[in-house]
C-alpha positions in Angstrom: 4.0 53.0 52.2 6.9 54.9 54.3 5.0 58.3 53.0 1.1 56.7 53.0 -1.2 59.0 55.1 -3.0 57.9 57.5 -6.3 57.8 55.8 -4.2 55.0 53.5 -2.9 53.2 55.9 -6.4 52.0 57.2 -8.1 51.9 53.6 -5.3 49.3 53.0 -5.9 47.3 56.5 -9.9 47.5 55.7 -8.7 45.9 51.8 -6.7 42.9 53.8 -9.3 41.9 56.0 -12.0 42.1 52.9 -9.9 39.9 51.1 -9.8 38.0 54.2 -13.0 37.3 54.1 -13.5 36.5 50.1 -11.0 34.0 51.0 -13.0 32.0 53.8 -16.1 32.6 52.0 -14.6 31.0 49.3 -14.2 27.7 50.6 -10.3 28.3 52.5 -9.8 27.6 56.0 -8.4 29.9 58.2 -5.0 28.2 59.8 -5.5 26.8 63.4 -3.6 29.1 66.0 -0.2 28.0 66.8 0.9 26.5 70.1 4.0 28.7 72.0 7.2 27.0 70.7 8.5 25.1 73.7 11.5 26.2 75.6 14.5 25.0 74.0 16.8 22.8 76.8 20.7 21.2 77.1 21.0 17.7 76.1 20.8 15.1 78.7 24.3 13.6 79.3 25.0 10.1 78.2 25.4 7.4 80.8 28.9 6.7 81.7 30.7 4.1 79.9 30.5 0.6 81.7 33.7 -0.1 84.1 36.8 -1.7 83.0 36.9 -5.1 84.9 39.6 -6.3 82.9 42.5 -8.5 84.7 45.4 -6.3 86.3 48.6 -7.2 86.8 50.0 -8.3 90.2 51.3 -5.6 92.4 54.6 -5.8 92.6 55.1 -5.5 95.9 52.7 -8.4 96.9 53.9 -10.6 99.2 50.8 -12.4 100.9 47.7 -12.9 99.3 44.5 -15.8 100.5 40.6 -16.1 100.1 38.5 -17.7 102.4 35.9 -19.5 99.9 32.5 -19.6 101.5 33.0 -17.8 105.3 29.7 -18.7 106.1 30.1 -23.0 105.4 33.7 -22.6 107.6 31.7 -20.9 110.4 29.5 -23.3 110.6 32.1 -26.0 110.6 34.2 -24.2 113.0 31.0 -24.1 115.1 30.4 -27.1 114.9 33.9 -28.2 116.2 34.0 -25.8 119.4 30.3 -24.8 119.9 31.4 -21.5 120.6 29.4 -18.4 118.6 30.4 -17.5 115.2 30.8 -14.0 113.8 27.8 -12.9 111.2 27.5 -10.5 108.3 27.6 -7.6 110.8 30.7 -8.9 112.8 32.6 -9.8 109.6 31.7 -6.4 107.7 33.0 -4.1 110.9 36.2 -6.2 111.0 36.6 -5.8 107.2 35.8 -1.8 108.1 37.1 -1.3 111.6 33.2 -0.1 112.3 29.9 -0.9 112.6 28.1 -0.4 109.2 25.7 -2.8 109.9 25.0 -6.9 107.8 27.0 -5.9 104.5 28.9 -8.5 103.9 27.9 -11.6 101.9 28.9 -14.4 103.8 28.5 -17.1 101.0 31.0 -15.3 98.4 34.7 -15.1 98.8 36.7 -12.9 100.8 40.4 -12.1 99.2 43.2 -10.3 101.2 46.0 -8.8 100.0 49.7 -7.8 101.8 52.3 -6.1 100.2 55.4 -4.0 101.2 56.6 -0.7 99.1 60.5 0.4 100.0 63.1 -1.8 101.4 65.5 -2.3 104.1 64.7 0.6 107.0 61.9 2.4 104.5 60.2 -0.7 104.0 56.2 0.3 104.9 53.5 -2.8 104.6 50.4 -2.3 102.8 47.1 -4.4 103.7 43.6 -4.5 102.1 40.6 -6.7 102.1 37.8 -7.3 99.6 34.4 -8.7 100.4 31.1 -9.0 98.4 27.9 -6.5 99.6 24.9 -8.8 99.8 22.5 -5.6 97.7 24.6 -3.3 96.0 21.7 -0.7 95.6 20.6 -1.2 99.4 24.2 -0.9 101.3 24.5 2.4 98.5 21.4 4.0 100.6 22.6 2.8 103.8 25.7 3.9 103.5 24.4 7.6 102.2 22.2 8.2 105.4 25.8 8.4 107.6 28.7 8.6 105.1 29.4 10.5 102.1 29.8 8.5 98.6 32.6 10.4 96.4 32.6 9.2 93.0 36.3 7.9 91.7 37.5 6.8 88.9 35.9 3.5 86.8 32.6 3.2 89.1 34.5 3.6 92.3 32.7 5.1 95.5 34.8 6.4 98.1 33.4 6.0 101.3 34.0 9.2 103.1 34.4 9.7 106.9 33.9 5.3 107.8 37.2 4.2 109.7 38.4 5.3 113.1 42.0 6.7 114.0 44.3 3.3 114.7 46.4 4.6 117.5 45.9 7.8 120.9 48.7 9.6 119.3 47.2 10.0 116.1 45.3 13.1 118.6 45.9 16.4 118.4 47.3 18.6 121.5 43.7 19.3 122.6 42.7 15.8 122.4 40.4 15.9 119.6 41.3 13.4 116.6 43.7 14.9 113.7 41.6 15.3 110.6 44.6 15.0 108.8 45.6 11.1 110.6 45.5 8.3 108.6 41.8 6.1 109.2 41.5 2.5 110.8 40.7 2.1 106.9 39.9 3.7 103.8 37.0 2.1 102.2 35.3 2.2 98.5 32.5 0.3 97.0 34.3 -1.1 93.6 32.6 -2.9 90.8 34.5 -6.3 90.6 34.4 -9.0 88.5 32.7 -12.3 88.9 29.9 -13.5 90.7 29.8 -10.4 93.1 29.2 -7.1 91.2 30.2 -4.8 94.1 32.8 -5.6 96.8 33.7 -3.5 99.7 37.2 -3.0 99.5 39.1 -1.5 102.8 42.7 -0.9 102.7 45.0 0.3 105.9 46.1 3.6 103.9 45.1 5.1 101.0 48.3 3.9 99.7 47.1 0.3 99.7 43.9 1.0 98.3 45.5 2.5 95.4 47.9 -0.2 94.9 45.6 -3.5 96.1 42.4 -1.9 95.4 42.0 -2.9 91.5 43.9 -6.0 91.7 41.4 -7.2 94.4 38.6 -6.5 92.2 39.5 -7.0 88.8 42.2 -10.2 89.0 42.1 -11.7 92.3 38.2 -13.0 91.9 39.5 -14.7 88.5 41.8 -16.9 90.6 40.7 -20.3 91.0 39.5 -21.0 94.7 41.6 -24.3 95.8 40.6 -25.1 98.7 38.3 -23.3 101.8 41.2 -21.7 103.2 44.2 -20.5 100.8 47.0 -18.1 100.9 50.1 -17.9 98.8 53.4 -16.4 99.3 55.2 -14.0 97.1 58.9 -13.4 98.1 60.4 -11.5 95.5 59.6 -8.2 97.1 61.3 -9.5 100.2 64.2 -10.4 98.3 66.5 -7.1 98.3 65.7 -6.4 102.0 66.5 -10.1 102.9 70.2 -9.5 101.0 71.2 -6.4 102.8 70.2 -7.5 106.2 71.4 -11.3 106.3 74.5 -10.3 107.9 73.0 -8.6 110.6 70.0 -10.9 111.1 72.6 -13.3 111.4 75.2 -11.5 114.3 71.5 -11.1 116.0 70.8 -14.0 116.2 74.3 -15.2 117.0 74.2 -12.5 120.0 71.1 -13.4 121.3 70.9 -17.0 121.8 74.7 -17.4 121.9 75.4 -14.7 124.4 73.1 -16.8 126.6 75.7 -20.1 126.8 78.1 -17.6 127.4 80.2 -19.8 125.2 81.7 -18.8 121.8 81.0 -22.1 120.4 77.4 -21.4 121.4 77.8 -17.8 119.7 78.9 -20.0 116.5 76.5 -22.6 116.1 73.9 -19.5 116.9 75.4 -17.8 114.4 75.5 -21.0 111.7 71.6 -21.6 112.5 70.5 -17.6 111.9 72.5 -18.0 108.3 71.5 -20.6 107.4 67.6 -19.2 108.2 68.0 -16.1 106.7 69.9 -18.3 103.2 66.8 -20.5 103.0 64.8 -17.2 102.6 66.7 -16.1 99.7 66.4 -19.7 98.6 62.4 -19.4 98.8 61.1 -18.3 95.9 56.9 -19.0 97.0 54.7 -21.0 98.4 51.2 -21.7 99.1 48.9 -23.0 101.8 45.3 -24.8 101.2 43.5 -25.8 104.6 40.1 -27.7 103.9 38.0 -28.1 106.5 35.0 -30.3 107.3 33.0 -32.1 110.1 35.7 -35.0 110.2 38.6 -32.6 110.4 41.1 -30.4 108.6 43.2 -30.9 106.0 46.3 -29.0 105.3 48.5 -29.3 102.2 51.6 -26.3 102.1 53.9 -26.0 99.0 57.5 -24.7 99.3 59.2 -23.3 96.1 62.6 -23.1 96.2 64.6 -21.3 93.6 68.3 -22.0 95.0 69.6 -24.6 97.8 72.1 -22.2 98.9 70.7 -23.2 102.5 70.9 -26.9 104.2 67.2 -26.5 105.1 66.7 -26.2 101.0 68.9 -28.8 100.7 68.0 -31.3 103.1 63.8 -30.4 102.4 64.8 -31.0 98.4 67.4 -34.1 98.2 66.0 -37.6 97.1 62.6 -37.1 96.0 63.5 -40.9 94.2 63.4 -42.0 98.0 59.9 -41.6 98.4 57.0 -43.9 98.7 55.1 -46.0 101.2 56.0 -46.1 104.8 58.7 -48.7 105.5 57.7 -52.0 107.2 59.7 -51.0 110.2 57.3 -48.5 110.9 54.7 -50.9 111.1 56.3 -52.8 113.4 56.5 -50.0 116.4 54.7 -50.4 118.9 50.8 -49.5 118.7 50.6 -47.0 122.3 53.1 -44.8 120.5 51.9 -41.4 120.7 54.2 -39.9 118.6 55.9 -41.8 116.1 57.6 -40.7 112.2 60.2 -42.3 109.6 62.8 -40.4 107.7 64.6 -42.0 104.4 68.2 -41.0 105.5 70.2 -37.4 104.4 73.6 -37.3 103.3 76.7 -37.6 105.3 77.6 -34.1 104.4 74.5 -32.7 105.0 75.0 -33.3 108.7 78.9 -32.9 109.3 78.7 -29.0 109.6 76.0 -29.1 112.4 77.6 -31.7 114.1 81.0 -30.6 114.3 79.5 -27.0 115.8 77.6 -29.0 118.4 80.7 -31.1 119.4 82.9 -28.1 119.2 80.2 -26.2 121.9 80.4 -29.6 123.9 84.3 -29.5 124.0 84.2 -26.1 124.8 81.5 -26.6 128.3 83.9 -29.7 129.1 86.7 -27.6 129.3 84.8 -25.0 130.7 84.0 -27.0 133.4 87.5 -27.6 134.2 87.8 -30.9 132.0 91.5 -31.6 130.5 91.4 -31.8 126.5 93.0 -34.8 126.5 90.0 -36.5 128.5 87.1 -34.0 126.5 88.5 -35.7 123.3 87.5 -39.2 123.6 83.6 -37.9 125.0 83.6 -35.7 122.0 84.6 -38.2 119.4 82.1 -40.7 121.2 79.8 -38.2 121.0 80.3 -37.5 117.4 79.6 -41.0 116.3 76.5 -41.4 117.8 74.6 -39.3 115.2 73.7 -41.6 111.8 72.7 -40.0 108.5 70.9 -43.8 107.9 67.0 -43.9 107.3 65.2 -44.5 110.5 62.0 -45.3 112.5 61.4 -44.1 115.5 58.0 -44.0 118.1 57.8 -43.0 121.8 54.9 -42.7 124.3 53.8 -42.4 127.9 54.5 -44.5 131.1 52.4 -44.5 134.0 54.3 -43.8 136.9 55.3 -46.4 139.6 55.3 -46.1 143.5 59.0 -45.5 144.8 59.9 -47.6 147.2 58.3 -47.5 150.9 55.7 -45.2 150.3 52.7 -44.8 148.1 53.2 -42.4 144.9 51.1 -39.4 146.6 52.3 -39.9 150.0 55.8 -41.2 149.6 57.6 -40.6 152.7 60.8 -39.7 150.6 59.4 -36.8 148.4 63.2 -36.6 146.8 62.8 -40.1 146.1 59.5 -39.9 145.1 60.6 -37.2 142.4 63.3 -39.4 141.4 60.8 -41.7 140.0 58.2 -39.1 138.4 61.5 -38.0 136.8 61.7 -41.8 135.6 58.3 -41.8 134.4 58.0 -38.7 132.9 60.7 -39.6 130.1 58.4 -42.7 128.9 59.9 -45.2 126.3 61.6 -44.7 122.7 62.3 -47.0 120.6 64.0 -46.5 117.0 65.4 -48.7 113.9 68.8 -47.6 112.1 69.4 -49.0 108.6 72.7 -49.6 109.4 74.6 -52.5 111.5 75.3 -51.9 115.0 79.1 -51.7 115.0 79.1 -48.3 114.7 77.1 -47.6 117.8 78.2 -50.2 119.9 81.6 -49.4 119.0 80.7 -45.2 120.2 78.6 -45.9 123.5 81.9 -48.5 124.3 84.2 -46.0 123.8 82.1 -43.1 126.0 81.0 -45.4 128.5 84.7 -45.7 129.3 86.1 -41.8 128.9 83.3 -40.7 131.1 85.2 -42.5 134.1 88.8 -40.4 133.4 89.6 -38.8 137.3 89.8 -35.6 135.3 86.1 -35.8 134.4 85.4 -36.7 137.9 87.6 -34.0 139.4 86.4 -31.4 137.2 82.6 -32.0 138.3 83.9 -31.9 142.4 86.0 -29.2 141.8 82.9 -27.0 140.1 79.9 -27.8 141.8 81.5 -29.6 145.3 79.1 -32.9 145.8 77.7 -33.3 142.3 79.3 -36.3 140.6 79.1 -36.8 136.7 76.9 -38.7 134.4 78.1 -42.6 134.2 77.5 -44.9 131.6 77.9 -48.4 131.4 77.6 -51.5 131.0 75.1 -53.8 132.7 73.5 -57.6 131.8 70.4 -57.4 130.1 67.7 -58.6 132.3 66.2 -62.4 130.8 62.9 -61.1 131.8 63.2 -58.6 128.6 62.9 -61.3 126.3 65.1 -59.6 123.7 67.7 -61.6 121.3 71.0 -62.4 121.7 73.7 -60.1 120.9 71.4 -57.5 122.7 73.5 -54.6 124.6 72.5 -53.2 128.1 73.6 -49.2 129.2 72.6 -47.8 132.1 73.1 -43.5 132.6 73.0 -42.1 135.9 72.6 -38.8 136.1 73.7 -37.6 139.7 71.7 -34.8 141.8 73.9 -33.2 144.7 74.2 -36.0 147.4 73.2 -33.4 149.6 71.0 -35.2 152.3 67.6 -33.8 153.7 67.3 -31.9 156.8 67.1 -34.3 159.8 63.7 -34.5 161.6 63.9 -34.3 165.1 64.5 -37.4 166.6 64.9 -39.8 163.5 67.9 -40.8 161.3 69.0 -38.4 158.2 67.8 -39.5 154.8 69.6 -41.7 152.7 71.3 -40.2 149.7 68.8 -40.0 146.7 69.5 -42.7 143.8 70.2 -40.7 140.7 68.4 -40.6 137.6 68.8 -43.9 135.7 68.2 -44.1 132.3 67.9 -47.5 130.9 69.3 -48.1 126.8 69.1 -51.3 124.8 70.8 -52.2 121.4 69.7 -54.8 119.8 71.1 -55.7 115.9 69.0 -57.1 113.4 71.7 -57.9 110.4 72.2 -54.9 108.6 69.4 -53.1 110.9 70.1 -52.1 114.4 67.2 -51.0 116.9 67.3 -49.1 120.0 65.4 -48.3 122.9 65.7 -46.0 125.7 63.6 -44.8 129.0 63.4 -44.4 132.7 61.7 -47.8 133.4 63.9 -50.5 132.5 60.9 -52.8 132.3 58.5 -50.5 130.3 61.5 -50.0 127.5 62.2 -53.6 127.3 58.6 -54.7 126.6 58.2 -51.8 124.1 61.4 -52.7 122.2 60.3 -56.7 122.4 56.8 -56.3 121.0 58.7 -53.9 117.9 61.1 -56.8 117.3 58.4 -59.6 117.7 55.6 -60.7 114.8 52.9 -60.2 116.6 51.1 -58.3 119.1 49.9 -54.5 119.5 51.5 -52.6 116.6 51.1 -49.2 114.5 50.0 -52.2 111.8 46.7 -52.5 113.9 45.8 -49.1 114.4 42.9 -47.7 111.5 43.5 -44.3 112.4 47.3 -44.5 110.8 45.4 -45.8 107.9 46.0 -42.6 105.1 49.6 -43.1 105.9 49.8 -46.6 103.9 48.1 -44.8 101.5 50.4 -41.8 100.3 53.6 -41.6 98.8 55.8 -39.3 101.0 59.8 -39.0 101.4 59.0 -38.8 105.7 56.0 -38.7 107.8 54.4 -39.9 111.3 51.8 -38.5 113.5 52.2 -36.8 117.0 49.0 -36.5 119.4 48.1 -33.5 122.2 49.6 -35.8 124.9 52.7 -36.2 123.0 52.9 -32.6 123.0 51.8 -32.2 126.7 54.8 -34.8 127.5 57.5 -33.2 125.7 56.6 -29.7 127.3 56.7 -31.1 130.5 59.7 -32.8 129.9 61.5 -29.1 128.2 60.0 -27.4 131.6 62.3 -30.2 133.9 65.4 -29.7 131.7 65.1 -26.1 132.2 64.3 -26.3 136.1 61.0 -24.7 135.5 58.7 -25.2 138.0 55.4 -25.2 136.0 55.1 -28.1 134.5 52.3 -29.8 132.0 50.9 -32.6 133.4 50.0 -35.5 131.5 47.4 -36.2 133.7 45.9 -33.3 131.7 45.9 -34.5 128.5 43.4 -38.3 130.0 40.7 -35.2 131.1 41.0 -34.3 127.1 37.4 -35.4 125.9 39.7 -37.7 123.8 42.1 -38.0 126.4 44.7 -36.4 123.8 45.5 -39.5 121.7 44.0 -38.7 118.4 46.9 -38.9 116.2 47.3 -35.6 113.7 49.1 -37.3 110.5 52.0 -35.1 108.6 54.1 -35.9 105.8 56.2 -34.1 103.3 58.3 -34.8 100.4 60.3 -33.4 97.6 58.5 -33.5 94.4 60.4 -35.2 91.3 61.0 -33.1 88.1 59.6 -29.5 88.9 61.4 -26.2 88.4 61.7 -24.5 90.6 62.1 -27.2 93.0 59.1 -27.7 95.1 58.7 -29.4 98.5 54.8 -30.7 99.3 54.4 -31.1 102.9 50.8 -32.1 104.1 49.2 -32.1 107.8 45.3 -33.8 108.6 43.9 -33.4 111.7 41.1 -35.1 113.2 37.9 -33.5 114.9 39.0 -35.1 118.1 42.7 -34.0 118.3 40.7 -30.1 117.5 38.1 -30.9 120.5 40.7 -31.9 122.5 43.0 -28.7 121.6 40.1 -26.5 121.8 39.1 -28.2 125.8 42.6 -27.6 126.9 42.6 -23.9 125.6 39.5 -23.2 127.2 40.7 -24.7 130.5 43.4 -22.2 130.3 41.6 -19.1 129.5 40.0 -19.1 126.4 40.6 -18.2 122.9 
């Protein structure tokens, strides 16, 4: 064929196609014509593998984590309580994001937060992130394309490019424009997450914290059980290093600055005891956890402290005798039923309270003699002093008294307005009235003993000698009125406390005031066998009632009162109730002591809407058998002690 001639080459072409033909006409088909083969192309990828949503371990560097369980149900309640407006989906989600991104949030699944710290001591940096649900994972994706970039990370992750705003002015370059290279507001990713919500948005402080509270925030924190509406626990390992190194100076701090202040070194110690003995109970804490539920009748509050050591007295004192718990004592009962603050306590140990005491008497020996007082007279006031304070288990309830006219003049328009203070003073300090278990010898035998060393010429030429006409307190004895109706055996003291017997500038033409009276302070000790009660106030009258309805069987009592009723119902080592007027009375009384001149009327608290006597119930006691020990302490306030709160904030200003 490679030497055919051309003549042979088509004779043999003309041969093919005959036999060609013989073929078809032989019955054969010809074969159909063949489609062009289809370009061959790459394989399409394979989807990625499902994330890993598989429980993480704690950070260790968390301190503070919580969840709010269903934001949009504790709006509405809080709503409810104030009337004011509630955040929304669109509020929440630009909190959560430090911007606008418009109603992504799902305000019916749980939001978890997470702090931790990284470093100690002087390098110790915090670390904060939040986690929230996204109502339509595929919808907030496209919204959030049109105006941000979504980088894929690692295990579904989608980093939210360019959403967060710089936190601080300096964060600005010299030209004023904003440093690309500053850290955001946040740093934000959408993460898949386990649970009920596929994909949260997660926004952390730095990208630090998202790196480090981003998967546990996702993957373990939604496996949590949810407790209550409101919960947040406390991790304090982390803190635990730091808290070592810096004790000592925490302490000489805290000694400095509220010691310095007495300008006593006795102060500087008892300053120095209490900011030890702080900083030890933080060492001592190992945890603890908070649980608020809330609802249309109130909240409830329930806080548990874990304490590893009781290197501190706090830890001691909050952990000691969880056998003493139980029902309220019957001497509770029997206080009287106006008391707008009244608690129990089951007694501490003697040596519990000796090193506190002998700092405060040592600080009041030391302002004696700094006042000029000889030690041999200081002595038997500090000793009196010393025996006043009782470890026993006690009662105790106090509460307002209305104030009463002075003397020739009306109580707006007294013509004395020194005089008229006198008494507002009087008033202001209401009634108290308490129970020891413990006889009376002890106290009577004190208040007999300081009753006379207040009237040494030392004391009394000490006081002239310092501040010229101002005399010193005096304390003694007087008869107990038989109008009181109080048993026999009952004791009588009367403390006047002396203002300068400077008299008032003459008015032309009329006689020079009188003197003013000094403060009088009326106190009654009564004993009851191995009990001993006590009462104490400005109006002689108003504390002797109060203390005779406590000692009789009948009559208005705490027993009568339905609001105290969950206190007969728990178990607790010490408990009570306080109200907003209570509160508006013992600011008020703070503000006098320390010659302020704004002062908290309790006028205030009767234009409450519940004229601030809603009682808020606490009690907390040390739980029996747990390691490590744990202390339960428990608050429940009513809707109208929150009205009442939220009125007298408004009145002031707002939120």
């Amino acid at each position: 064929m490679r030497h055919a001639s051309p003549v042979a080459r088509v004779c043999i072409a003309v041969s093919a196609a005959s036999a060609a033909v013989l073929v078809a006409s032989c019955g054969g088909e010809a074969p159909p014509p063949q489609a062009p083969a289809p370009a061959t192309s790459a394989a399409a990828p394979p989807p990625p593998p499902p994330p890993d949503l598989s429980e993480v371990p704690v950070p260790p560097g968390l301190v503070v984590s919580g969840r709010l369980a269903k934001p949009s149900a504790l709006f509405a309640t809080l709503h409810g309580w104030t009337k004011l407006p509630m955040p929304q989906s669109d509020q929440v989600t630009e909190i959560v994001a430090s911007e606008a991104i418009g109603p992504v949030v799902d305000l019916d699944q749980p939001i978890d937060f997470a702090l931790g710290v990284t470093g100690s001591g002087a390098r110790m940096k915090d670390v904060r992130a939040v986690s929230a649900a996204v109502k339509d994972p595929d919808k907030v994706k496209a919204a959030l394309t049109e105006r941000y970039k979504l980088v894929p990370g690692d295990n579904g992750v989608l980093l939210i490019q360019g959403l967060g705003r710089p936190t601080h002015d300096d964060d600005a370059d010299d030209d004023g424009k904003p440093d690309p290279g500053a850290d955001a507001a946040r740093v934000c990713e959408l993460a898949p997450a386990f649970g009920d919500a596929p994909l949260r948005l997660v926004c952390a402080w730095s990208s630090r914290a998202l790196a480090d509270l981003g998967p546990w925030l996702t993957r373990s924190a939604p496996r949590a059980p949810t407790r209550s509406d409101v919960q947040i626990d406390l991790r304090m390992d982390p803190l635990q290093e730091t808290i070592r190194e810096r004790k000592r100076l925490v302490a000489m701090i805290f000694g400095s600055v509220v010691g310095d202040r007495m300008g006593l070194s006795g102060g500087r110690d008892l300053a120095l005891a209490l900011g030890t003995d702080l900083t030890d109970f933080a060492t001592d804490l190992s945890g603890a956890s908070l649980d608020l539920v809330v609802g249309d009748a109130g909240l409830q509050a329930k806080l548990l402290l874990r304490l590893s050591d009781t290197t501190s007295a706090i830890a001691r004192l909050a952990t000691a005798h969880p056998e003493r718990g139980g029902q309220a004592p019957a001497a509770f009962w029997q206080l009287p039923g106006d008391a707008e603050l009244a608690f129990f306590g089951r007694g501490v140990d003697e040596a519990e309270i000796a090193k506190g005491r002998d700092l405060v008497l040592r600080l009041v020996d030391e302002a004696l003699t700094d006042e000029g007082v000889k030690a041999a007279d200081a002595r038997p006031v500090v000793d009196a002093l010393g025996k006043l304070a009782s470890p026993a288990p006690m009662v105790y309830a106090s509460g307002s008294v209305a104030p009463v006219a002075p003397e020739g003049g009306g109580a707006a328009g007294a013509a004395d307005p020194a005089e008229a203070k006198r008494a507002a003073a009087e008033a202001m300090m209401g009634w108290r009235v308490a129970e020891l278990d413990e006889p009376s010898t002890r106290l009577a035998a004190a208040l007999k003993s300081l009753s006379k060393s207040l009237e040494s010429p030392s004391i009394a030429a000490a006081y002239r000698s310092k501040h010229k006409d101002l005399l010193p307190p005096d304390l003694r004895a007087v008869p107990v009125p038989k109008s009181a109706g109080l048993p026999a055996g009952a004791l009588h003291y009367v403390l006047d406390i002396r203002s300068p017997t400077g008299k008032l500038a003459k008015p032309p033409g009329k006689k020079p005031a009188p003197p003013v009276r000094p403060l009088r302070v009326h106190l009654f000790v009564v004993p009851d066998g191995t009990r001993t009660w006590l009462a104490l106030g400005g109006e002689e009258g108003a504390v002797a009632a109060h203390l005779a309805l406590a000692l009789g069987q009948t009559g208005d009592k705490l027993a009568t009162r339905a609001d105290l009723a969950p206190l007969k119902e728990r178990a607790v080592g010490s408990g009570g109730f306080f109200t907003a007027r209570s509160v508006t009375r013992a600011s008020r009384q703070v503000a006098a002591l320390l010659g302020s001149g704004r002062q908290t009327s309790v006028d205030e608290a009767s234009q409450m809407p519940h004229k601030g006597l809603a009682p808020i119930l606490f009690g907390s006691t040390a739980l029996a058998g747990t390691t490590p020990a744990t202390v339960e302490a428990h608050v429940q306030v009513p809707r109208d002690a929150i009205e009442d709160v939220v009125w007298t904030i408004l009145q002031h200003g707002g939120f």
